[in-house]
N, C-alpha and C positions, 0 to 999 in steps of 0.2 A: 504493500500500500504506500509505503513511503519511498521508493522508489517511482511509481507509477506519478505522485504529487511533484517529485523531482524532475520529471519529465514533462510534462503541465509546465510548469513554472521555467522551465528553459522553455517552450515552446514562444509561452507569453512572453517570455522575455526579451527575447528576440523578433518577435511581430512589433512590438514598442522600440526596440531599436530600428527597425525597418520604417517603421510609422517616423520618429524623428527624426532621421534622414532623411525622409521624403520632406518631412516638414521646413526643414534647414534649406533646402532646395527651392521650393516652392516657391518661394520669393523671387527668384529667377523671372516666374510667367508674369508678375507684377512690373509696370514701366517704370520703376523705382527710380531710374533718373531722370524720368519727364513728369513727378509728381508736381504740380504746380498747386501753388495759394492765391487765393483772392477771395479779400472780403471777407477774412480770419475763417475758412473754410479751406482745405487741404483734399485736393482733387487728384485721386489716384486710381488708374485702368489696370486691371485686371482682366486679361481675357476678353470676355461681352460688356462686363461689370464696371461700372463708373462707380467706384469708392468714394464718398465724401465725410472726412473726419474733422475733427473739431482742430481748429488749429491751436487753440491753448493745452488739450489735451487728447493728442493724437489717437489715445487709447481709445475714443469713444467716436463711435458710427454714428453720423448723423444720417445718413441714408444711401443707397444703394439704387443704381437703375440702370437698365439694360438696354444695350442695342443689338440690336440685329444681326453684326457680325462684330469678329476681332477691333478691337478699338487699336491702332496703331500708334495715334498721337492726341495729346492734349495740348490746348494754349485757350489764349485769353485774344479778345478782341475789345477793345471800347466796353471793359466791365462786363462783358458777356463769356460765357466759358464752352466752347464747343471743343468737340473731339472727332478726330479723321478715322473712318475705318477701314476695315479692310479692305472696302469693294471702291473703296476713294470717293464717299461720300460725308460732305461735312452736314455737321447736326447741333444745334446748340444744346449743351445738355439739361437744361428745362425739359426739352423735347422728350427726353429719353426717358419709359415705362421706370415705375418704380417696381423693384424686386416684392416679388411673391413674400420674400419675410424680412419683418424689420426687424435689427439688430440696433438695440437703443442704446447698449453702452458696452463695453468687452474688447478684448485684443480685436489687431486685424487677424480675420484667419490666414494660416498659412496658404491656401489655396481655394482660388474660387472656379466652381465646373463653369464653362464653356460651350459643353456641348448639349445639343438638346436631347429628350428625351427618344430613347432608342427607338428610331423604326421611324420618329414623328420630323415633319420638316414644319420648318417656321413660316414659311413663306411658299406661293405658288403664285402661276400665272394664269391667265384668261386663254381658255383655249377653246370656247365657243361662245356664241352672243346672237339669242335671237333677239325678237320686238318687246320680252316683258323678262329675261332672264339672260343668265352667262352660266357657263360653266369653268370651275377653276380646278385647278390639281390638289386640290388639298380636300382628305378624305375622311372615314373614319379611322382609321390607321393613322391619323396625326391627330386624332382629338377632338376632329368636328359632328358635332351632333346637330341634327334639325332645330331650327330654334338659333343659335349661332349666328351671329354678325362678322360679313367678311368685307373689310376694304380692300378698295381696288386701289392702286397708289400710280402716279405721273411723274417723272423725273422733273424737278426746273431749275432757274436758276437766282441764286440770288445775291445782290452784293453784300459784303458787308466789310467793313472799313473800308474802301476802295475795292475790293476783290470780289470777281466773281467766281462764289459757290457752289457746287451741286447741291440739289436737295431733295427732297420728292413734298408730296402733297396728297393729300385726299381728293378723290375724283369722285366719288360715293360713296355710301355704305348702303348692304343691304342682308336680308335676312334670308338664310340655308330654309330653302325647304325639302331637297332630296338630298339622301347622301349615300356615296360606295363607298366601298374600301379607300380606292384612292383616287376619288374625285366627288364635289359638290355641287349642288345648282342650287343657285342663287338669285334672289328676287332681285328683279331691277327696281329701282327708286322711281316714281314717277317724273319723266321728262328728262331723266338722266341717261348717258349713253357710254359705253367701254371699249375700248378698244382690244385688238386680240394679241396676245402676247404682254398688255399690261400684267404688272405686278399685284399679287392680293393679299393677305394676310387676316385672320383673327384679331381683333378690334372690339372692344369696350367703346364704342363710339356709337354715339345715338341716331336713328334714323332720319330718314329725312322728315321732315313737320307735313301733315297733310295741308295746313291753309298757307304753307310758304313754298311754293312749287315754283318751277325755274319757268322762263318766259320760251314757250316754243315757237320759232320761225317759221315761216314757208304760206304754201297755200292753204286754205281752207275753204272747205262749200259745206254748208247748211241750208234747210229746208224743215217748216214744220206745219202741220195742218189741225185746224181746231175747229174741227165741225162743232155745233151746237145746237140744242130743240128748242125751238122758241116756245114761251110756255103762253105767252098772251096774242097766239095766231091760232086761227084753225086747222091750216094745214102749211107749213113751208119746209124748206129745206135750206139751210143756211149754214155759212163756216166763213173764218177767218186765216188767213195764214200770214208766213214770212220767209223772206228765203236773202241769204247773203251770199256774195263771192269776195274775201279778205285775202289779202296779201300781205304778212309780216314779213318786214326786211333782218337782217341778221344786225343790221345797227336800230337803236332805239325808232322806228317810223314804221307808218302800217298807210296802203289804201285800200278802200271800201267801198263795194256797190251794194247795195241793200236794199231790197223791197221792206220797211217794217210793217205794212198790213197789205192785204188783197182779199176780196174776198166779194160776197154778198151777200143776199137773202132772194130765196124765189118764194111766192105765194100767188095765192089766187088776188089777195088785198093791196099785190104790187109789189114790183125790184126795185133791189137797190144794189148797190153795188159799191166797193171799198177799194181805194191805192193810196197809198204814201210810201215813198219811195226816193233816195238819197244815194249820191256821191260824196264819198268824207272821206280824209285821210290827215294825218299827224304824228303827233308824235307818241310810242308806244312803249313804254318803259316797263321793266318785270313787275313796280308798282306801282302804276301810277299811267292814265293815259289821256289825250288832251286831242281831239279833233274837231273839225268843221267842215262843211261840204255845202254841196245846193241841191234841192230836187224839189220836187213837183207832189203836189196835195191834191187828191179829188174834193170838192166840194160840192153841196146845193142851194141855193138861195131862191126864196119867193120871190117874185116882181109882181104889183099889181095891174102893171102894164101888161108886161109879157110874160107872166105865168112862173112856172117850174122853170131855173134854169142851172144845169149842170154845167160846173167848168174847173178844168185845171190850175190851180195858183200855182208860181213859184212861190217856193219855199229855201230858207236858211237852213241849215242842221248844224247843231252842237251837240257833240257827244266826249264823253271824260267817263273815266275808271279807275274805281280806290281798290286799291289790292291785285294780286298774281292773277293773270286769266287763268288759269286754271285751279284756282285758289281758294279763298275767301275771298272773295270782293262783293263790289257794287258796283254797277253803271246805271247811266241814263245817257238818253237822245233826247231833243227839243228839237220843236221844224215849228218857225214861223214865217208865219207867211207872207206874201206883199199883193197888194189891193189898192190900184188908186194911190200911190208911193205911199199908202201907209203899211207898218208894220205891225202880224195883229199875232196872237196865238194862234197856232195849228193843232200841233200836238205834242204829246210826251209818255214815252216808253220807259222801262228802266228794269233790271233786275238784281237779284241778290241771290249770290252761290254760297252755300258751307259747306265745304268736305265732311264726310263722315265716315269714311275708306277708302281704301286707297282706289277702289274702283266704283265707288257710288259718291254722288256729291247731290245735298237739297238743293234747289230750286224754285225760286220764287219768282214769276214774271207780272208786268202788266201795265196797264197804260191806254193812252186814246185822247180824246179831246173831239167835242160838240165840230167844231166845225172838220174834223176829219170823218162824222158820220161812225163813227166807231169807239169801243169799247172794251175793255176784259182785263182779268188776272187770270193766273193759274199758280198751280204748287207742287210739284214732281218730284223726281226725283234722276240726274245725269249719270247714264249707267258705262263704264268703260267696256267695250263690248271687245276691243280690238287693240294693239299695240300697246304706247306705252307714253303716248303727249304729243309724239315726235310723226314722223310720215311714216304713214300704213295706220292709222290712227282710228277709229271707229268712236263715235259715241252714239248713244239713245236717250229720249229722255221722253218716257211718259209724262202725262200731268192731268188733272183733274182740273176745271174750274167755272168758271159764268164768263160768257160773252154776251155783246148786245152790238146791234148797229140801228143807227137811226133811220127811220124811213119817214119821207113825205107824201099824206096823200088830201088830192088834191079835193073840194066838198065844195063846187060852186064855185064862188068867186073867195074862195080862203082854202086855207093849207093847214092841214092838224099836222104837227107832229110824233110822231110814235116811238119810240125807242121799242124795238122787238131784242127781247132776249132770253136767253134761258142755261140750262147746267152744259157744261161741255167736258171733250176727251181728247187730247190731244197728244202729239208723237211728233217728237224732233231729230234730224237725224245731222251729225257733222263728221262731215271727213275730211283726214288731212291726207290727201294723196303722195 
């Protein structure tokens, strides 16, 4: 027995000799002669690990955080502390993750790991990208489960004291919803787009905001119809619509051709009929938008001389937008008119978007005015049917609401007028090709 304890005990004894050898070494992988101070703070790399000690009492870790690869060098810029690494990209060390564990006060250790966990990579690339997702290299075999946030990162460039830097950047982030072994697919951010061979990574960073969405360019064509029953007619058949053809430019400016009503009422008691319709264009910023145009108003007017008479005004149009189109916002249009060089009210339209997912967003529309012979709200709901904000773009938007348009009839030598209206059901459709 006391032989077998003797043998134990030279075993251990010599694994602790081996152990402090390693340890006397160890310091070697630290850049002990590029340890640098600033701001009584003592900045020393280790492998991935950015060391920071107290500079009164070196023995105690104020914090610990990691990059990405090998850190090669540290210096100081204008008060700021960045460090060069492997792949020869600079980073200031704010940037850099704080380690998985804090170490509040104790020796530095002899050696800090480097490498990541076996079998797991830190980092992948984009190696597909349809209209609402990407696929990256990084799997369940590194750690990623459904649920999981992956950024996509961009190389740039930046100066600082004079110098220009490499660095990268956040280009999205978005949330794992399939995953293999070793690869993920990844939700696109709405209005966001990646490129293939970008860089991705695991990220603690929060998604994108559903009422702060990015401003998307290009064409646009919209169309929507809102038939309605008139409930104080015997028998008619009546509807409303609109339809636009938009063009965002990639710098802040948009033009606009737009029907905002058409439509009319057929009965046996008499038609009528609806246009207002505008050329606008200005300026169009992600939040924030400011236009004016001209077009033309249907109108009716009694004459006791000459009867019923219908005719075309020119019209003004002013139109402005608080928040992202595809956002939270609000807009309106205004079209006034001209008569005789005076200028009177037309009409006015307006609506109100709140996102509520990342593929449905409320809806509120409505508007009209007496002398455009027309009327309505509605309240829906804009469903993303297709793409991702960007071209190949799909929406819908049902709605529920009341329309009415005015009708004149004529009783002799006088004109009553009517407003016919009743509940309606309408379907909007927008594509961005």
């Amino acid at each position: 027995m006391a032989q077998r304890l003797s043998a134990y005990t030279l075993v251990i004894g010599t694994l602790l000799s081996s152990v402090s050898a390693s340890a006397q070494d160890a310091p070697n992988a630290c850049l002990t002669e590029q340890e640098l101070v600033v701001a009584g703070r003592r900045y020393l790399a280790c492998g991935q690990e950015l060391i920071v000690r107290s500079e009164e009492d070196p023995s105690v870790v104020l914090e610990r955080r990691v990059a990405p690869t090998a850190i090669v060098d540290v210096f100081e810029r204008n008060g700021e502390v960045f460090v060069e690494l492997h792949e020869v990209v600079l980073r200031p060390a704010s940037g850099l993750a704080l380690a998985p564990s804090t170490v509040a006060a104790g020796a530095l250790p002899a050696f800090v790991p480097t490498a990541a966990p076996s079998g797991q990579r830190g980092t992948g690339e984009v190696v597909s990208v349809d209209a609402s997702s990407f696929l990256v290299t990084l799997g369940r075999q590194d750690g990623v489960a459904v649920g999981d946030r992956i950024a996509v990162l961009e190389e740039a460039e930046q100066e600082v004291a004079g110098q220009q830097i490499r660095t990268e950047r956040v280009v999205t982030v978005g949330k794992v919803f399939e995953v293999a072994p070793e690869h993920a697919r990844v939700r696109l951010s709405f209005g966001e787009a990646v490129e293939l061979g970008a860089k991705a990574t695991l990220t603690d960073a929060k998604l994108a905001r559903l009422i702060n969405r990015p401003r998307s360019s290009g064409l646009s064509l919209g169309v929507s119809l809102q038939p309605f029953l008139p409930i104080n007619d015997d028998l008619a058949f009546a509807t409303l619509g609109d339809a636009h053809v938009t063009y965002r430019f990639k710098k802040p400016a948009y033009v606009r051709a737009i029907v905002g009503a058409f439509g009319g009422i057929v009965s046996g008691q008499g038609n009528q009929s609806v246009f207002d319709g505008w050329v606008d264009g200005g300026f169009d910023h992600q939040y924030f938008a400011l236009g004016l145009g001209v077009g033309a108003l249907r109108t009716e007017r009694y004459d006791q001389s000459r009867g019923l008479q219908a005719s075309f005004l020119p019209a003004i149009a002013q139109a402005v937008r608080f928040g992202p189109l595809d956002g939270l916002n609000f807009s309106a249009s205004t079209r006034a008119t001209i008569k005789n060089k005076e200028v009177q009210f037309g009409a006015v339209t307006g609506s109100f978007w709140a996102p509520v997912h990342r593929r449905a967003t409320l809806v509120f529309t409505g508007g009209g005015g007496s002398p455009a012979l027309y009327g309505f709200f509605t309240g829906g709901a804009r469903f993303l049917v297709k793409g991702n904000g960007g071209s190949g773009t799909l929406f819908v938007t049902p709605a529920v609401g009341w329309a009415m348009i005015k009708r004149f009839e004529e009783q002799g030598t006088s004109v009553q007028e009517n407003n016919v209206g009743g509940p309606s059901l309408s379907v909007a459709l927008e594509w961005r090709p």
